[in-house]
C-alpha positions as CSV (number, residue, x, y, z in Angstrom):
1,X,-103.0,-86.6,-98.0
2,X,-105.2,-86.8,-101.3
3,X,-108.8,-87.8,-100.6
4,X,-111.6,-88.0,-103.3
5,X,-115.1,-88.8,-103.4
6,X,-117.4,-89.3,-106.8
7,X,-120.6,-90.8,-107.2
8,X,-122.0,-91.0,-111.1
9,X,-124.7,-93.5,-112.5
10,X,-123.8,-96.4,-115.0
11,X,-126.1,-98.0,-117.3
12,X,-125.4,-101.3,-116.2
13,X,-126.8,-103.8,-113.8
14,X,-125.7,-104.0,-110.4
15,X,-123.9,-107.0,-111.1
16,X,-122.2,-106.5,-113.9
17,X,-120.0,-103.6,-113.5
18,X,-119.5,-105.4,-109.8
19,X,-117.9,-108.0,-111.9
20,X,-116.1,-105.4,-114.0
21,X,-114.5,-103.5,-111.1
22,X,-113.4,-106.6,-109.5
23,X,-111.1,-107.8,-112.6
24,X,-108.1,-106.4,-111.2
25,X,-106.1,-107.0,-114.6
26,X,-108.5,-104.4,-115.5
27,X,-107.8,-101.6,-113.2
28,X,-104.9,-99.8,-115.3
29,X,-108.0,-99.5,-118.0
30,X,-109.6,-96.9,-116.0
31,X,-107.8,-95.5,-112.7
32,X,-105.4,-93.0,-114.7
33,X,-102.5,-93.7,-112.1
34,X,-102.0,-97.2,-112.5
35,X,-100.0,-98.5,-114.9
36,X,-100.4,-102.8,-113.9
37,X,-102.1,-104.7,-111.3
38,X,-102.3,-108.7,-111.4
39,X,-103.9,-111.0,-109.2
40,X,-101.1,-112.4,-106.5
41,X,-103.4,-114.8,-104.6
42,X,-107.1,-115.4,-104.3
43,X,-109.1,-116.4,-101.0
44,X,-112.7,-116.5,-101.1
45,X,-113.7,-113.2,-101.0
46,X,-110.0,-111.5,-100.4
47,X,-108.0,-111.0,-103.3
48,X,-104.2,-110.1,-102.5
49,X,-103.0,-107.8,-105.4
50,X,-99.6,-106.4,-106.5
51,X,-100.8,-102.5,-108.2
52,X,-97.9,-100.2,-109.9
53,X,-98.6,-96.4,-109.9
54,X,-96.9,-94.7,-112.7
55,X,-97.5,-90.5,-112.8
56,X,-95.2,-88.1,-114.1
57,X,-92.2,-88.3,-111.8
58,X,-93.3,-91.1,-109.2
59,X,-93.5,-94.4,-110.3
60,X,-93.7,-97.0,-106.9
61,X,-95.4,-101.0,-106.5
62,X,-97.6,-101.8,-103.6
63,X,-99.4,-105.0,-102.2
64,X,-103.4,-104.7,-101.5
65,X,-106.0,-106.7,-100.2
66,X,-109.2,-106.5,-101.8
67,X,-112.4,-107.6,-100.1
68,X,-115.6,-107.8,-101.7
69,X,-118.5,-107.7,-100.4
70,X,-120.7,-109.3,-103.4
71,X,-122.2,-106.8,-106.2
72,X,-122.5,-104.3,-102.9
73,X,-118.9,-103.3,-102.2
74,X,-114.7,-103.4,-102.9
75,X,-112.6,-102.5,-100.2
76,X,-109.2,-102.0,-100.9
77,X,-106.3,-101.6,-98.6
78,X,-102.7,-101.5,-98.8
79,X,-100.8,-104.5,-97.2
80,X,-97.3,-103.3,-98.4
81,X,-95.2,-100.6,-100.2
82,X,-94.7,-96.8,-99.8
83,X,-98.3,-95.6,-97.8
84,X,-98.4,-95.3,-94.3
85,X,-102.2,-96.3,-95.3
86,X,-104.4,-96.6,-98.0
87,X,-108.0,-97.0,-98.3
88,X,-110.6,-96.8,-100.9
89,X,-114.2,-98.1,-101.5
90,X,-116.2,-98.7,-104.3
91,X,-120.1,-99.3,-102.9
92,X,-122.9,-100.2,-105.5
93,X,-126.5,-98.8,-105.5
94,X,-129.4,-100.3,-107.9
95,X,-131.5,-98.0,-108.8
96,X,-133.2,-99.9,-111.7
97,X,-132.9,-103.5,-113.5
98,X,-130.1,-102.3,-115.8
99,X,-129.1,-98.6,-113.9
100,X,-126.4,-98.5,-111.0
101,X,-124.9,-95.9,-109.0
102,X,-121.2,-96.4,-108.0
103,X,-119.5,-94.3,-105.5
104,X,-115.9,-94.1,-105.2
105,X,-114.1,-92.9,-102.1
106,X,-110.0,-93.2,-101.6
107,X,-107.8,-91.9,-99.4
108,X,-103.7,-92.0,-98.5
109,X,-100.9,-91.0,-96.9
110,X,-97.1,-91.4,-97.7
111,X,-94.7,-92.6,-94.9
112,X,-92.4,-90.1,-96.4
113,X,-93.4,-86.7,-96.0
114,X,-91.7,-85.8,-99.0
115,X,-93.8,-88.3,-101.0
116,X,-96.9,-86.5,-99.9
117,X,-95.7,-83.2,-100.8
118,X,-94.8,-84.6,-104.1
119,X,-97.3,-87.0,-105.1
120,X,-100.5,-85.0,-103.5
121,X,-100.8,-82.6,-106.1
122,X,-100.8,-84.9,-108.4
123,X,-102.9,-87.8,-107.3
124,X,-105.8,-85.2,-106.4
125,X,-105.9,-84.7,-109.6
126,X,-105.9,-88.3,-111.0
127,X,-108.1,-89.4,-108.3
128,X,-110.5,-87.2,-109.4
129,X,-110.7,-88.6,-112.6
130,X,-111.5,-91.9,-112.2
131,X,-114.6,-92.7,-112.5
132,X,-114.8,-90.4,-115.4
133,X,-112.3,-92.8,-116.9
134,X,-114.3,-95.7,-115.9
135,X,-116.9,-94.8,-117.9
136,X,-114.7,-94.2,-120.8
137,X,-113.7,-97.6,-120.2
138,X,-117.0,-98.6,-120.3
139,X,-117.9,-97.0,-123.6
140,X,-114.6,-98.2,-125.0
141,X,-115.7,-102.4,-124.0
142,X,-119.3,-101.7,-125.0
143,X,-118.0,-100.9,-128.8
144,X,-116.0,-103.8,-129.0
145,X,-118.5,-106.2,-127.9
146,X,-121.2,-104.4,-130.1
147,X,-118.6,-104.8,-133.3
């Protein structure tokens, strides 16, 4: 049952990397485990979203609802596909005009037990990553716009 937590603190405002983090075609950017998301169907403040996971040996689709709770908070939840449940939140923390603190929390579980023992190795380890990968991400879009 992979679980992770990470906190780190992102030179950008509040808002801004809010709005970032909820362009789902930008997830596969910088969550190392996902290889595609697109938008299925937008209401208000739920997004329904179809993600595919691609690690080495394990590649699997699942539906998502994503609730946002504006520039404080994504919730993300499976709707369908192989978890028996998924959760993870992203919650958003000014700590200055242009400074925020995001923390990151998922959690999981596989209806088939041999998905857990297969895939928990290796999404502990990817989970992990994330928002390490988000700031390369950030860097990354912050050279281009600069250019």
């Amino acid at each position: 049952m992979p679980r992770a937590e990470d906190s780190r603190i992102f030179d950008l405002p509040k808002a801004e990397i809010y709005a970032l983090l909820m362009d789902v075609e930008n997830f596969p950017g910088y969550v190392p485990y996902i290889r595609a998301a697109r938008v299925v169907e937008k209401r208000g403040v739920v997004t329904i979203a179809e993600v595919t996971v691609g690690v080495p040996g394990l590649h699997f689709s699942y539906r998502c609802e994503i609730t946002e709770t504006p520039t404080d908070k994504i919730s993300i939840r499976e709707l369908s596909g192989p978890f028996e449940y998924l959760r993870c939140e992203m919650l958003f923390e000014a700590l200055e005009a242009k400074r925020t603190r995001v923390t990151y929390r998922f959690s999981s579980r596989f209806r088939s037990r041999l998905m857990n023992v297969v895939a928990d190795p290796v999404f502990s380890v990817q989970l992990k990553s994330t928002l390490r990968e988000l700031e390369r991400f950030i860097r990354r879009r912050t050279r281009r716009v600069r250019r």
